[in-house]
C-alpha positions in Angstrom: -14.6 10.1 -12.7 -12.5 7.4 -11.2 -10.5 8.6 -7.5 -7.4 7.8 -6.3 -7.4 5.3 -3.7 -4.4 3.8 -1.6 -3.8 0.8 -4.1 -2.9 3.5 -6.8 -0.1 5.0 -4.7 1.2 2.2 -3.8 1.3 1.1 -7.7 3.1 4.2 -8.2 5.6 3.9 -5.3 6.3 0.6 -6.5 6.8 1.5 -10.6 8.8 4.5 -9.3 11.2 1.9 -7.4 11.4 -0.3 -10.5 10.0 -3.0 -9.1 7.6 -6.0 -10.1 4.2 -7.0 -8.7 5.8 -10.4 -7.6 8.9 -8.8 -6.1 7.3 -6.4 -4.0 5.1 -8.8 -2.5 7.6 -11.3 -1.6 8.8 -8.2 -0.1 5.5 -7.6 1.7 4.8 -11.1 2.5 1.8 -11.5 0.5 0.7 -13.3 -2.9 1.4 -11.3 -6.2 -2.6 -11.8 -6.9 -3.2 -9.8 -3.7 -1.1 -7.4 -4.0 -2.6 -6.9 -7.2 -6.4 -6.9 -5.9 -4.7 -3.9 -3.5 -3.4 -2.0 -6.6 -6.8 -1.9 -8.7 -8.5 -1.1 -5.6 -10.4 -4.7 -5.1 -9.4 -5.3 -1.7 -8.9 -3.5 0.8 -5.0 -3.3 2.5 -4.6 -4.7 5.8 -2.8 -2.0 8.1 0.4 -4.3 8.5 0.5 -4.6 4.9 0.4 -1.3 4.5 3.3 -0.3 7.4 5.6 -2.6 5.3 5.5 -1.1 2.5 5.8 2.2 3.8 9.5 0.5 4.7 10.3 -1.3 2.1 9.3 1.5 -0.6 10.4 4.1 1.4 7.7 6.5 0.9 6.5 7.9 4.1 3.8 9.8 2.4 1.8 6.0 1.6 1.2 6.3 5.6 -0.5 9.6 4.9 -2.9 8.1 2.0 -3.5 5.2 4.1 -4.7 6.9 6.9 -7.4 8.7 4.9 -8.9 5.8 3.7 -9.0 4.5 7.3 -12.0 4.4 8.4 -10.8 4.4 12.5 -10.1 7.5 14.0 -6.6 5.9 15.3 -2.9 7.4 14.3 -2.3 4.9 11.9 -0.5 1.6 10.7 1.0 1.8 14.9 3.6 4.3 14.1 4.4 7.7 15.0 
């Protein structure tokens, strides 16, 4: 059984915004290819990646995911 990790979210966040691989990570500041390692769960998303696109998707609950998969006991991506 395959689980959910924060890269799915985010690929649903973005599909559900209509938005492409490249255009959300000019968006995000990053290459389409990692972005894309993020997505199938290859690489792991760097905190201020992931406090981006919490903005730009506007999808508070990808703060939520993210902070599960932390592995700091911190409040996560520096926001409140």
């Amino acid at each position: 059984m395959q689980t959910c990790h924060f890269g799915t979210f985010l690929r649903q966040a973005r599909l559900e915004k209509g938005l492409t691989q490249q255009r959300l990570a000019a968006k995000l500041q990053i290459t389409q290819q990692m972005l894309s390692a993020i997505e199938r769960g290859c690489r792991r998303c760097h905190e201020d990646i992931a406090a981006r696109a919490v903005d730009v998707l506007g999808v508070p609950s990808l703060r939520a995911r993210y902070c599960l998969e932390c592995p700091f006991n911190c409040n996560g991506l520096g926001v409140a």
